[in-house]
C-alpha positions in Angstrom: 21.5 -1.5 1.7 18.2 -1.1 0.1 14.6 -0.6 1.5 14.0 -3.8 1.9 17.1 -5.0 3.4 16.6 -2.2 6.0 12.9 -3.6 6.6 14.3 -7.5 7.0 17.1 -5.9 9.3 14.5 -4.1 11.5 12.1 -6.9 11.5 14.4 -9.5 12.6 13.4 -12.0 15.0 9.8 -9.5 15.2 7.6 -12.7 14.0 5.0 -10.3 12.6 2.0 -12.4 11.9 0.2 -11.7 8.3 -2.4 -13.2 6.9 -2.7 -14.4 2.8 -6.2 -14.7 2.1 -5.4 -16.2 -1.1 -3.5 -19.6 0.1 -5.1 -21.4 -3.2 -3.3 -19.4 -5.3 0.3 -20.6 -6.3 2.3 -17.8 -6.1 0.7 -16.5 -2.5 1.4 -20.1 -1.2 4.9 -20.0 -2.3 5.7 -16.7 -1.1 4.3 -18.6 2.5 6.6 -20.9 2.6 9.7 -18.8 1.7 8.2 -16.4 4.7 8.1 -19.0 6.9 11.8 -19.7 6.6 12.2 -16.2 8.0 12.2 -15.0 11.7 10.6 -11.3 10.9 7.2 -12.4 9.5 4.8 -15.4 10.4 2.2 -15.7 6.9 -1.0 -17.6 7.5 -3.0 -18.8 4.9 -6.4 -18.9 4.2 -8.3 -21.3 1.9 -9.7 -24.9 1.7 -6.8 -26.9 3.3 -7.2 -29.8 0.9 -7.2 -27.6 -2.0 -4.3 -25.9 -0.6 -2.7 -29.1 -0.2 -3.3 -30.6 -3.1 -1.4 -27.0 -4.8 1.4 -27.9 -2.3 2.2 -31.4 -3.9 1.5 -30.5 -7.4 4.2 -27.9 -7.2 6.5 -29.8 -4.6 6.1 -27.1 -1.3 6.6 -27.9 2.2 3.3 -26.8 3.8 3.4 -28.9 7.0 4.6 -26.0 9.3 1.6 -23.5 7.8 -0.9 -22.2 9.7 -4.1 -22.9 7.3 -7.3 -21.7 8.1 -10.7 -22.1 5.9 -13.1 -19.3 7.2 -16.2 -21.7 6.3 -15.2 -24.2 8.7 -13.1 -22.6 11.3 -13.5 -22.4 15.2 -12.9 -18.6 14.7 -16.0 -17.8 12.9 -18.5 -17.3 15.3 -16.2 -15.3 17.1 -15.8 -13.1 13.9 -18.9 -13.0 12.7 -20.0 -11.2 16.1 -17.3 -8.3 16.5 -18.3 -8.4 12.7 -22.2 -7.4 13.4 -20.8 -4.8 16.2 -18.7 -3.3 14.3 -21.3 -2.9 10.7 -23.5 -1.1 13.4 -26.7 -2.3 12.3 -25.8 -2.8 8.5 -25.4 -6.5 8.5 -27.1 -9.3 10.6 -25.8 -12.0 12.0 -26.8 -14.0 8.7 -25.5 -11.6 6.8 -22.2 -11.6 8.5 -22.1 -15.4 8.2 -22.5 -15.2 4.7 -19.4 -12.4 4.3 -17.0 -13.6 6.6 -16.9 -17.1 4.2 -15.2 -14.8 2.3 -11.7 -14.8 2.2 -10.5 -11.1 2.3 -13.6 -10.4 5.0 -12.5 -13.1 7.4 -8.5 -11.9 7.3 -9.7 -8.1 7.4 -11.5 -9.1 10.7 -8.9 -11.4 11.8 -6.8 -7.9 11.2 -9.6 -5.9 13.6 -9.7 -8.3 15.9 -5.8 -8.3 16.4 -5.4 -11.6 15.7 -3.0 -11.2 13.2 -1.8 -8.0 12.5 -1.3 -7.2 8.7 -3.3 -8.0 5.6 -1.8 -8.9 2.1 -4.2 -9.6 -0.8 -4.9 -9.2 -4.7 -3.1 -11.7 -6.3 -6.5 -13.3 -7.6 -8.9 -10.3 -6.3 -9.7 -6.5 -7.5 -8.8 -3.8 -5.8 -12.2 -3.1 -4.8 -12.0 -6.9 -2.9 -9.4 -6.3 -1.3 -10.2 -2.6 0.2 -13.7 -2.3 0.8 -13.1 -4.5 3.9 -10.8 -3.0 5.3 -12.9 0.2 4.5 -16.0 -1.1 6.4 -14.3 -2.1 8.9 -10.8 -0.8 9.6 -11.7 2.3 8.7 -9.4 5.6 8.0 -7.4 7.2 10.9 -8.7 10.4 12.7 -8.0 13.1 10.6 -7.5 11.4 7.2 -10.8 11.7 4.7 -9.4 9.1 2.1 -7.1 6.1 1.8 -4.4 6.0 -1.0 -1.9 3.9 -2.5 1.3 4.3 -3.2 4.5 2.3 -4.8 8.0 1.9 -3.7 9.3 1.8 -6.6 13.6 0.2 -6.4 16.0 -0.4 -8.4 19.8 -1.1 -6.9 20.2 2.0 -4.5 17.8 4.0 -5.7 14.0 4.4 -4.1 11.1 6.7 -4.8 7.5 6.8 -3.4 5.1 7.3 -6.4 1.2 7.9 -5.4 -1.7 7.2 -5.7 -1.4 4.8 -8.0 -4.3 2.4 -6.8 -7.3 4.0 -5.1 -8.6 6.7 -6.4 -10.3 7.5 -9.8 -10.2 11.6 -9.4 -8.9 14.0 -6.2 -9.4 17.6 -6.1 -7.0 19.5 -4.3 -7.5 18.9 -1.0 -7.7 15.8 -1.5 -4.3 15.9 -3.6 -2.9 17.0 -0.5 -4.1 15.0 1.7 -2.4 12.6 0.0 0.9 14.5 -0.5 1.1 14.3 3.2 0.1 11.1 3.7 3.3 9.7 1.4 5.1 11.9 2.9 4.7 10.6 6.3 4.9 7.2 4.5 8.7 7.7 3.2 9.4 9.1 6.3 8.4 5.7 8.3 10.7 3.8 6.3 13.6 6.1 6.6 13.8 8.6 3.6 14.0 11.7 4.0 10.5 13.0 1.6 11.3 15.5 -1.1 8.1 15.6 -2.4 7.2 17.2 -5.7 3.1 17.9 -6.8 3.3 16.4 -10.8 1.5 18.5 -13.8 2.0 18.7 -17.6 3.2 22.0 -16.1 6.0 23.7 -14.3 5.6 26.7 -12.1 2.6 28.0 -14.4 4.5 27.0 -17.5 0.6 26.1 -19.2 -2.0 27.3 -17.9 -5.6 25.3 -17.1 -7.5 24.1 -14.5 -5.7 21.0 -13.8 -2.8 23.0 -13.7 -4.4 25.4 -11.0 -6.0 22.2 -9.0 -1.8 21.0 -8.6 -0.8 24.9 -7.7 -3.7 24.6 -5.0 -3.1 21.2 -3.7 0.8 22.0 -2.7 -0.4 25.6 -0.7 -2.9 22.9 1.1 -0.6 20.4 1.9 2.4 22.9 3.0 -0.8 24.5 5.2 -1.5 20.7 6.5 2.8 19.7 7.1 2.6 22.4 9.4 -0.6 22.0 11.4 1.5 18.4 11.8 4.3 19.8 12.6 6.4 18.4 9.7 7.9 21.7 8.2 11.1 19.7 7.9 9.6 17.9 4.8 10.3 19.6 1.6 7.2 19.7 -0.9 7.2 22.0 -4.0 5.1 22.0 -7.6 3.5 22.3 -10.0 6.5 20.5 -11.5 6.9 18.4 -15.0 8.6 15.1 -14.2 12.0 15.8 -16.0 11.8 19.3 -13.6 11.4 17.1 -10.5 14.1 14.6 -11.1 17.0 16.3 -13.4 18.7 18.7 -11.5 19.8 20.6 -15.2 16.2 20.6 -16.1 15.0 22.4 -13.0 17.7 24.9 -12.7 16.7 26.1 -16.2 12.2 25.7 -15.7 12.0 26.1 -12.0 15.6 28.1 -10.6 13.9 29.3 -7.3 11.7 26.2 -6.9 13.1 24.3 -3.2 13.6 21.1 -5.0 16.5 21.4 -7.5 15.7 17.6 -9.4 16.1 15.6 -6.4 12.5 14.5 -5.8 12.0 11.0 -4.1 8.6 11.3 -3.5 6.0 12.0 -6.6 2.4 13.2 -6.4 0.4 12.3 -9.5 -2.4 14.5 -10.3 -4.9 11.4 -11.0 -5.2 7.7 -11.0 -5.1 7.4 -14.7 -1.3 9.0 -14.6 -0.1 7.3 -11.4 -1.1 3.8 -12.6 0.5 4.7 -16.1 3.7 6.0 -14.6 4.4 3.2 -12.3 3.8 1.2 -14.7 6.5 2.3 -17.4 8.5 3.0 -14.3 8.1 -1.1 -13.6 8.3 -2.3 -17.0 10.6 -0.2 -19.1 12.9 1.6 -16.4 13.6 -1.8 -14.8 12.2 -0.7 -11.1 10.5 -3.0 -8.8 7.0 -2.0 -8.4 6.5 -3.0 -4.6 2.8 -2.5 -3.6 0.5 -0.4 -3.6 1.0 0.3 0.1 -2.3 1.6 1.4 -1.9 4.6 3.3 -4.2 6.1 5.9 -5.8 2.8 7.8 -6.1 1.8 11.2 -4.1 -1.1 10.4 -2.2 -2.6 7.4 -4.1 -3.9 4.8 -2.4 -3.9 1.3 -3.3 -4.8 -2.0 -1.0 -6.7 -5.0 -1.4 -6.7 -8.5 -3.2 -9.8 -10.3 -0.2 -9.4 -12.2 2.6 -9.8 -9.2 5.2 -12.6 -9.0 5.8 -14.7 -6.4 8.6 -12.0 -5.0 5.8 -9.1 -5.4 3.8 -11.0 -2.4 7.0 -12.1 -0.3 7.8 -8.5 -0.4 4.8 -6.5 0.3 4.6 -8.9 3.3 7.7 -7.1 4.8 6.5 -3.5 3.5 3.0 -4.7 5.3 5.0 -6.0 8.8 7.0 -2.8 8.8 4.3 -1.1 8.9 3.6 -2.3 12.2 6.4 -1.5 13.6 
């Protein structure tokens, strides 16, 4: 079974309810309707309802069992845009808030805060930046974690590796690197793997030598440090490694013989943005995986972020990843 037949399995019958922010967009309705027909996840839309409806019978979809909601006009608002206010401590008024929350990915990241749904999908037809800074502001990081990342489950057939961060941020210095490393770790572990996780360089085991190089070496001391304070010394974590030394066992028994991962890494820790968005990215379009994500790790409560390139699939199935992570 793969990932996300496990997921659907676990999910049954769970009705998880998660709100699309982006109902006028074709491929985010569609993926609703195909949700609805399931028992593990209960989508709600969000848009103007006679836009929405108008998509609907352009493209032939059965809408009439949605829930649709249009933050400009709904009964919800006031509601929202006071927990809103509370929450911003002082950095937004109540006209302020007013203004936000008509806003698509504002209202569904406080219909998140509030509980009133209880995962966010966006990004089809928003930037990153949209689609975070909300929950940000005001879902906020859990205690003990400094940064949100993002990472990809990247499938193909049986196969299934964790690549991050991918998404979120632009440059990490060690600690942060690790803070990270743990963060996937505990991320593969919630969906059943059992984390290998390997620290990527241009370098294996001080095979070159440069700061970047030295940043990885630091960052898998700092996260080994951190798996224990957590108490997760089970999880195997090892680098500096090159990728061919983290996947192909023959590779590492000749660059890296006493490393702890012998080429059977399933979770991999790119050194920056740039190379994690570049990597998944030829992982996606030229090794044939499916790219499902980024998953945003580190949050009070699910919010996750698509591609303005996804399909149609790309949103059904980050709306299991997002419900499972509420589990």
């Amino acid at each position: 079974m793969t990932l996300l037949d496990v997921l659907k399995d676990k999910l049954s019958g769970k009705q998880v309810s998660i709100v699309l922010p982006e109902g006028e967009d074709e491929r985010v309705l569609k993926a609703a309707t195909e949700l609805h027909q399931t028992d593990y996840v209960n989508p709600i839309v969000l848009g103007d309802e006679d836009s929405i409806k108008a998509l609907a019978n352009d493209k032939g979809l059965d809408i009439s069992q949605l829930e649709i909601i249009n933050p400009a006009t709904s009964e919800l608002k006031e509601e929202l845009v006071n927990a809103f206010v509370e929450r911003r401590n002082g950095k937004a008024t109540e006209e302020q808030a007013q203004d936000m929350l008509n806003d698509v990915n504002y209202f569904g990241t406080m219909l998140v805060y509030t509980g009133k749904v209880q995962g966010l999908v966006s990004g089809a037809a928003h930037s990153t930046g949209d689609t975070v800074r909300p929950a940000l502001q005001i879902i906020k990081t859990k205690p003990g974690v400094s940064k949100t990342s993002g990472v990809f489950f990247m499938i193909k057939g049986d196969e299934q590796y964790v690549f991050g961060d991918c998404a979120i941020n632009p440059k990490l210095e060690a600690q942060d690197l690790a803070e990270v490393a743990v963060e996937s770790a505990k991320t593969a572990k919630s969906f059943g793997m059992d984390p290998r996780v390997v620290m990527l360089s241009f370098s294996t085991k001080g095979s070159a030598k440069s700061d970047d190089v030295e940043k990885v070496a630091q960052a898998v001391d700092f996260a080994k440090d951190k798996l224990k304070s957590e108490q997760l010394e089970d999880v195997q974590i090892d680098g500096e490694f090159q990728f061919d030394a983290a996947i192909v066992p023959e590779v590492a028994k000749k660059k890296a013989p006493e490393a702890d991962i012998q080429g059977n890494a399933n979770v991999f820790i790119f050194p920056s943005l740039e190379a994690g968005n570049i990597g998944y990215k030829i992982a996606q379009r030229l090794g044939g995986y499916d790219a499902v994500g980024p998953v945003l790790q580190g949050l009070n409560s699910p919010v996750n972020d698509l591609s303005r390139g996804c399909s149609t699939e790309d949103v059904f199935n980050l709306s299991i990843i997002t419900a499972a992570q509420t589990l």
